[in-house]
C-alpha positions in Angstrom: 51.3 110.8 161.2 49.3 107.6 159.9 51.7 104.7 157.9 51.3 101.2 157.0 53.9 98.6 158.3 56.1 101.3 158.6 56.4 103.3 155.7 55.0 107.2 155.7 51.6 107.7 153.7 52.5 110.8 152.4 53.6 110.5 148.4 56.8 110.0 147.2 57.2 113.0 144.5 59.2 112.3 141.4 60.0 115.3 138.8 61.2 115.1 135.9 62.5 117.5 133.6 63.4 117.2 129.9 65.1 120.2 128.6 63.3 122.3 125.4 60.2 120.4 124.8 57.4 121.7 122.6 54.6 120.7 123.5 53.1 120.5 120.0 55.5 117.7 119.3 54.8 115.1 121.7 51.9 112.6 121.5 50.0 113.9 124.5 49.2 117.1 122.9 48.0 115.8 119.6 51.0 115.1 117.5 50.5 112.5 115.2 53.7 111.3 114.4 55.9 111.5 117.9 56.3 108.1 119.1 56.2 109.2 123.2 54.1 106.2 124.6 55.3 106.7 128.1 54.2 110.5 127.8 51.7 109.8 126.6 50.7 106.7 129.5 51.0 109.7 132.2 49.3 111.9 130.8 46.3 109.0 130.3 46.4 108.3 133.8 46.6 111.6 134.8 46.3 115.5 134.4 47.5 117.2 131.3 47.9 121.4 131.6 47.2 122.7 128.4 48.4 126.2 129.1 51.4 125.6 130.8 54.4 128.5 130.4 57.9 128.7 131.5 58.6 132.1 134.0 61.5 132.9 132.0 62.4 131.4 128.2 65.6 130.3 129.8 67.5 127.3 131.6 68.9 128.7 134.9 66.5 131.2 135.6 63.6 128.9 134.7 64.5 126.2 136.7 66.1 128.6 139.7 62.2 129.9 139.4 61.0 126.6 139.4 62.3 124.8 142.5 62.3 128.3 144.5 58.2 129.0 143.5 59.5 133.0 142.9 59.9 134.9 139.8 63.1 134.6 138.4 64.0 138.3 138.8 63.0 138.4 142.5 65.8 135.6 142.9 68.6 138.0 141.0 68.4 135.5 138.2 68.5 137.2 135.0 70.3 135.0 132.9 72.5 131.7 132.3 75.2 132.8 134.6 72.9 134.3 137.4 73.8 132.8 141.0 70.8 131.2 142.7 71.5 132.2 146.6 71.8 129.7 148.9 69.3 131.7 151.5 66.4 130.9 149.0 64.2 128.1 150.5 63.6 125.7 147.5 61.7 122.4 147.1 65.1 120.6 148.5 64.1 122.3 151.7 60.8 121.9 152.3 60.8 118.6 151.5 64.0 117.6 153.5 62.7 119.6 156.7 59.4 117.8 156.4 61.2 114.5 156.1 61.6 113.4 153.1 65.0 111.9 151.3 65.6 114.5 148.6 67.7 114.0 145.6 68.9 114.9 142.5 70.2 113.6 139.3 71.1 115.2 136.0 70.6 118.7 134.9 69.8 122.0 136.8 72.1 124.6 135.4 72.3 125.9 139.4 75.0 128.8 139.2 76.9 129.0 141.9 79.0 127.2 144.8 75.7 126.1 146.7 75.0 122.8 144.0 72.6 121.3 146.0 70.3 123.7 147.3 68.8 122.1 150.3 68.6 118.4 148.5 70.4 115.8 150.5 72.1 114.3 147.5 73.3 115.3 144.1 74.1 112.4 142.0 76.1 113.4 139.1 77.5 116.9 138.2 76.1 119.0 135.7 76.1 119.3 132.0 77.0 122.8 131.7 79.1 125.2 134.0 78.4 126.0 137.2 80.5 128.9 137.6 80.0 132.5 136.0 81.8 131.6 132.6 78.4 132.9 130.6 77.9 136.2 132.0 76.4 138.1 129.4 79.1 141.0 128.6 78.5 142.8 125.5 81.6 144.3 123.4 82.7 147.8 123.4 79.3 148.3 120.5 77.3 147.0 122.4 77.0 143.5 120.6 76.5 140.5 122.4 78.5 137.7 120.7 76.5 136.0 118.5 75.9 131.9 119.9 75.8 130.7 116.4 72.9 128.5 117.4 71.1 128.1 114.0 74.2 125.8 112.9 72.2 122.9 115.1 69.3 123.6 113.4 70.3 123.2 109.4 71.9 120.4 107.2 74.0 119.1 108.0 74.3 119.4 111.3 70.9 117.0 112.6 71.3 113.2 112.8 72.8 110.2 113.6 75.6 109.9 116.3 77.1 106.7 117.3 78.1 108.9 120.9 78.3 112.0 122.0 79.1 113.8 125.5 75.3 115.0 126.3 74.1 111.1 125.5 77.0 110.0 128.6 75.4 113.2 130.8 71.6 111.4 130.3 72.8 107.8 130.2 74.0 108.4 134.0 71.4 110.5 134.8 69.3 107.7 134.0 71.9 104.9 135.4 72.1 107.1 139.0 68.1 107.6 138.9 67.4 103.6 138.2 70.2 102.5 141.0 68.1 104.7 143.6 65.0 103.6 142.9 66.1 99.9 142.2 67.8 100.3 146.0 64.6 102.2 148.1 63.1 98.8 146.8 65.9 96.5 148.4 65.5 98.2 151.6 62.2 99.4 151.5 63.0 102.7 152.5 60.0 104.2 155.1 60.2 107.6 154.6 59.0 109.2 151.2 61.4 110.2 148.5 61.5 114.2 146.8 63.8 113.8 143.5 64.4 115.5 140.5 65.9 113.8 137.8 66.3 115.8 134.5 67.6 115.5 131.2 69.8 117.2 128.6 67.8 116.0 125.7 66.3 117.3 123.4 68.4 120.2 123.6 70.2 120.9 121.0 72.6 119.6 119.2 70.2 117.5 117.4 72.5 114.6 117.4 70.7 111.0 118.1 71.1 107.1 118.7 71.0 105.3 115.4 67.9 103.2 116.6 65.8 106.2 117.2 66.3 108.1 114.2 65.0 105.0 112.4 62.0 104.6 114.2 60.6 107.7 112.0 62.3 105.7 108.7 59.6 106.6 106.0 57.2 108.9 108.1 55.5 111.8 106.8 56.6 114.6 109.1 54.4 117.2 108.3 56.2 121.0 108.3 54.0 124.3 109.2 53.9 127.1 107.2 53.5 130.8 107.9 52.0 133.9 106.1 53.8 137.4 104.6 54.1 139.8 107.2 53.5 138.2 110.3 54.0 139.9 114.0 57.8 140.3 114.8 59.1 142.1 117.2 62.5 144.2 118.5 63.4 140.5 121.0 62.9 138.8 117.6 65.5 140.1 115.9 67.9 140.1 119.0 67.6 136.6 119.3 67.7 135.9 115.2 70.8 138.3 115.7 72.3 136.6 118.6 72.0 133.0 117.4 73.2 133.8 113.7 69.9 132.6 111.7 70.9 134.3 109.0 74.0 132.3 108.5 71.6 129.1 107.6 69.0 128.0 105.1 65.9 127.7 108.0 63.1 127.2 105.8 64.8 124.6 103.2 62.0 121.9 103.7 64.3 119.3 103.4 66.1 120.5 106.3 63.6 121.4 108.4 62.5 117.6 108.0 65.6 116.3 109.2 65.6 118.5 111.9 61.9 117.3 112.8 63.3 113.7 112.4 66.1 114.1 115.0 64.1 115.8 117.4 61.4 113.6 117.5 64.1 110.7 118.1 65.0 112.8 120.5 62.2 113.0 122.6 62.0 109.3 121.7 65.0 108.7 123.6 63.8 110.5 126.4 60.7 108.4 126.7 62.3 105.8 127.0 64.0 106.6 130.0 60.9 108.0 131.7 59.5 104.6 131.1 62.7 102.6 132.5 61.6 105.0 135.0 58.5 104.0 135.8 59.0 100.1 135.5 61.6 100.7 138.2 58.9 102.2 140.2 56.9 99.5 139.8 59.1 97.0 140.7 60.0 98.8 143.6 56.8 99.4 145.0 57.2 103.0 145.0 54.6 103.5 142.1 51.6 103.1 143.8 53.0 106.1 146.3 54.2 108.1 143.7 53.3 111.4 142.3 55.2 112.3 138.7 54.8 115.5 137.1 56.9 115.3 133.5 57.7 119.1 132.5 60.2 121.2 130.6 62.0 124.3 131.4 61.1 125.9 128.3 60.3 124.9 124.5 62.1 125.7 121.3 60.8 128.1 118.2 61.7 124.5 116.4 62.7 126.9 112.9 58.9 127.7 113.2 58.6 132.1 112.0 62.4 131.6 111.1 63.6 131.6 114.5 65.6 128.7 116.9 66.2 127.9 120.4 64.1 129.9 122.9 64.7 133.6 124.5 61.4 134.6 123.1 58.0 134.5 123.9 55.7 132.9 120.9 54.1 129.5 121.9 56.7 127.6 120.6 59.7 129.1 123.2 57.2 129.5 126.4 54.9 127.1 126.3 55.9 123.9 128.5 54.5 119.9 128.6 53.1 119.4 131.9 51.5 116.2 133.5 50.9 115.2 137.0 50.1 111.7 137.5 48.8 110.3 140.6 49.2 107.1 142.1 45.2 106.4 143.0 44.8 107.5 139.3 42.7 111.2 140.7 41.7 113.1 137.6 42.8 110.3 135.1 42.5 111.7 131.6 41.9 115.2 132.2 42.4 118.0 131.0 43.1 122.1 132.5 42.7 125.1 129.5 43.7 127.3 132.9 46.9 129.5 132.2 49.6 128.1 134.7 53.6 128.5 134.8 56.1 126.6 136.2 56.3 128.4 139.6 53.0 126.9 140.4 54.9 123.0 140.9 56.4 123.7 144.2 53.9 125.5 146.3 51.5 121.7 144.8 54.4 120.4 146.0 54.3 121.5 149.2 50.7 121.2 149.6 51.1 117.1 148.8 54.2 117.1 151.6 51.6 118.4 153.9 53.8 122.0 154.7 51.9 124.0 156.6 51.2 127.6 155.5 53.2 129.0 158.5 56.2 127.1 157.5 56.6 128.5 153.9 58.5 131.7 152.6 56.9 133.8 150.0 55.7 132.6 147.2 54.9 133.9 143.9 53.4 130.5 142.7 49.8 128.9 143.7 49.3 125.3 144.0 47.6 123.8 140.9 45.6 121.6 143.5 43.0 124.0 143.5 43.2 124.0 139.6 42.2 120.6 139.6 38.9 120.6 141.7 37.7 123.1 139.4 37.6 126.3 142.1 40.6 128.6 140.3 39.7 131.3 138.5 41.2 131.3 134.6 41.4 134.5 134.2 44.3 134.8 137.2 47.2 136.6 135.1 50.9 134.3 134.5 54.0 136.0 133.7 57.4 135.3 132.1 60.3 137.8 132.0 63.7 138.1 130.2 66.4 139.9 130.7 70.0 140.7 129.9 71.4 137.5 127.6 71.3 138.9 123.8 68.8 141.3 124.6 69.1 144.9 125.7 65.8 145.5 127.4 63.9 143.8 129.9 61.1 141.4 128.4 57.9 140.6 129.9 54.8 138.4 128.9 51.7 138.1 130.5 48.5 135.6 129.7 45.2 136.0 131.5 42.2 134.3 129.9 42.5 134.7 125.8 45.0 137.2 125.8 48.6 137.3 126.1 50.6 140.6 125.8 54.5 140.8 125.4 55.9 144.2 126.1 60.0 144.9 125.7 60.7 147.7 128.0 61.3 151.1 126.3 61.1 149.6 122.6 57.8 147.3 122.0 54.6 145.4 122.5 52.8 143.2 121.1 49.2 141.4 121.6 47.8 138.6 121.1 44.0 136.7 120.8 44.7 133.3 121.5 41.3 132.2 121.3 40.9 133.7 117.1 44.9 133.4 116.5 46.6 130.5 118.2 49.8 130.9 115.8 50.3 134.7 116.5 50.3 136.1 113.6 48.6 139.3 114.1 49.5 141.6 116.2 46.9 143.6 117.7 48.6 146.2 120.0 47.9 149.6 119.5 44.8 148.9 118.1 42.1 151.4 119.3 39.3 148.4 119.7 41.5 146.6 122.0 42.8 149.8 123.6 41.3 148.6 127.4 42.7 145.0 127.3 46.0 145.9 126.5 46.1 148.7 129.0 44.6 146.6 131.5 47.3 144.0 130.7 50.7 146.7 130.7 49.4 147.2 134.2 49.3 143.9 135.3 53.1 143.6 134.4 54.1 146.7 136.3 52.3 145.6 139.1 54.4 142.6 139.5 57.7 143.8 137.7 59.4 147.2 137.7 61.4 147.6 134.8 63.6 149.9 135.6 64.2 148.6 138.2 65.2 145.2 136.8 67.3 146.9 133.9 69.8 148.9 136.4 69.7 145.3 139.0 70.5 143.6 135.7 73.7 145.3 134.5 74.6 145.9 138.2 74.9 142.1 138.5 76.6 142.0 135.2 79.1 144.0 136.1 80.0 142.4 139.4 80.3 139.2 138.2 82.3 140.0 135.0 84.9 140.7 137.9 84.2 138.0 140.0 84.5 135.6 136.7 87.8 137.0 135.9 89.4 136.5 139.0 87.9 133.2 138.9 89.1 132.8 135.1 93.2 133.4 136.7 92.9 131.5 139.7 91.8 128.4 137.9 88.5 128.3 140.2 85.6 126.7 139.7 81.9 125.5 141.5 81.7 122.6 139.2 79.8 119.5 141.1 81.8 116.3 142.3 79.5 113.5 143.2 80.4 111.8 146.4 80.9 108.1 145.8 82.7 105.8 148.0 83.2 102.6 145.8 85.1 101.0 148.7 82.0 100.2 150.7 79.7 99.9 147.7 79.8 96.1 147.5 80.4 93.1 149.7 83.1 94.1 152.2 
């Protein structure tokens, strides 16, 4: 293996992960009023996807899909209380077996006792259980209880906090990230680094530093509007149902301004710490070795057709921000319309570590290298699935090309021209002129996924770990993460 005075060639890899980012609304991807400069500096110097989706509108199983390379389901992870199993090779394994130091900091949402899934280090805990407290359980009618997410989303409930408990999760995230980076530099660590370091923001709440919700003081934050009688479907109004949007005046325009405002500070505050980030790199020495990809697990309907939070799959809730940035500046500026998801990042991964073929599991992703020299076919198909948490059918989306078709198992379908109606409004299932496409793309799905299947694995794993969470519930047990930190020898001793 070639180095220079020491130190392996191969690049360091830095992800990082901000949690329900639209796209739409951050300065690489054409909005004109996010103030993102560090986004927007990464994607300049490198590769911007503009057709990146999430493999599952959802924080566990989209980011269990994500470091694993599988679809969600294949993994048994349906939902936010789904256990990733520790037998699943993820990127903390490749990388560490093909020696790298791999760590993490901040968010995952891993369910289960195994919190560090192959990754050497974990630096803080999580910001939401780790245990089975969120297993979807319906009552005895069948109604999910409701998550009364819309409150976030309407007056008065965006703005200005002077401190809240998800600002301490990122503030640490960031402090752990910096202290590692700042430290590889001191040493001059030799062999490369694999990390993940995500955020909480801008998940909601919608609550912000006082300095970022002025720096849109006076801006024109322009609101979309939709037509009468636009597509909805059966998962729409489960998700309206389960996160009470009914309760709240959505469309007020006032509201859905402020809302805009403290999202945007938001992602303001997160770009800042990507760029403390990278001037830690820098200062390091680590930059110039460094591949950063900048992603989401999912985005956020953002009030847009009514709706909040994710759980469906519009543009708005599946569609993700992804860059990759390379340290030699390769394909600075550029730009990929090819459909891609999420599951793709670790089998690039792995091809940057230099894994061999023979030493990889299966894998439902592809590597996005080929993507960028211009040999991938577009019209390869990308999926996203949904199951069990206030829906009661199995979900499934699929994009190939143009065309994106949702179908909710037993109940619905929709379809959608991408190319003639980016917004969605029209949906064209059904229709006897696109009679072929849609066929072609319901067999597509049950090629990959087998719905019933999935619905009786689903309520299966519901039901085992309603008990297991009980029991859990009595003895006062928990998987919750406790950083290792021996302050004793941390300093001069």
């Amino acid at each position: 293996m070639a180095d220079t005075g020491g130190r392996d060639v191969r690049p360091n890899i830095l992800l990082i992960l901000a949690d329900q980012v639209v796209p739409f609304l951050t300065a690489p991807y054409g909005d004109p009023v996010a103030r993102t400069p560090n986004l927007q500096h990464l994607a300049e110097r490198g590769v911007r996807f503009d057709a990146a989706y999430t493999p599952a509108p959802l924080c566990a199983p989209a980011r269990a899909a994500l470091v694993a390379g599988r679809d969600a389901s294949a993994l048994g992870c349906f939902d936010n209380a789904s256990i990733l199993p520790s037998d699943v090779p993820t990127m903390g394994h490749y990388l560490t077996n093909q020696g790298y130091d791999t760590v993490l900091t901040g968010k995952m949402h891993f369910i289960g006792p195994d919190q560090l899934h192959g990754f050497r280090r974990r630096l803080t805990t999580d910001v939401f259980p780790a245990s089975l407290d969120w297993v979807p359980v319906p009552d005895e009618h069948g109604r999910f209880p409701a998550g009364g997410h819309a409150r976030h989303y309407a007056d008065p409930d965006p703005g200005v906090r002077t401190w809240t408990k998800f600002m301490d999760f990122d503030e640490e995230t960031q402090h752990r990230a910096l202290q590692y980076l700042r430290e590889r530099g001191r040493t001059q660590a030799a062999e490369p680094f694999g990390m993940i370091v995500s955020f909480h923001h801008p998940h909601d709440p919608f609550h912000v530093p006082r300095e970022y919700w002025d720096l849109y003081e006076n801006v024109d934050i322009p609101l979309s509007s939709w037509p009468e009688g636009i597509a909805e479907s059966v998962m729409d109004r489960w998700a309206n149902e389960a996160h009470d949007t009914a309760g709240f005046d959505l469309l007020d325009p006032d509201s859905r301004r402020r809302l805009r405002r403290a999202y945007y500070a938001a992602l303001s505050y997160v770009d800042d710490k990507i760029g403390a980030m990278l001037d830690a790199l820098r200062a390091s020495g680590e930059l110039e070795r460094t591949v950063i990809v900048v992603t989401s697990d999912h985005g956020d309907m953002m009030t847009e057709r009514g709706m909040v939070q994710k759980r469906t799959f519009y543009e708005w809730s599946s569609r993700v921000p992804l860059t990759l940035t390379f340290p030699d500046g390769a394909y600075a500026g550029s730009a990929v319309p090819t459909p891609v998801s999420l599951i793709d990042l670790l089998p690039t991964f792995l091809d940057l570590a230099g894994v061999p073929e023979a030493g990889r599991a299966q894998l439902d992703g592809r590597s996005l290298l080929p993507v960028l020299e211009g040999g991938h076919d577009g019209n390869v198909p990308v999926f996203s699935e949904y199951h069990l948490e206030k829906v009661h059918a199995p979900c499934f989306m699929v994009r190939r090309g143009r065309w994106k078709y949702v179908y909710v198992h037993g109940h619905d379908r929709q379809l959608f021209d991408l190319e003639t109606d980016p917004d969605e409004w029209t949906d064209l299932s059904g229709r006897p002129e696109h009679a072929d496409v849609e066929a072609e793309l319901h067999r597509l799905l049950l090629e990959r996924f087998d719905p019933d299947a999935l619905a009786a694995a689903g309520q299966a794993s519901v039901r085992r770990r309603a008990i297991v969470a009980e029991a859990m519930r009595r003895n006062h047990q928990h998987w919750d993460y406790t950083p290792v930190f021996d302050a004793t020898r941390q300093y001069v001793r």
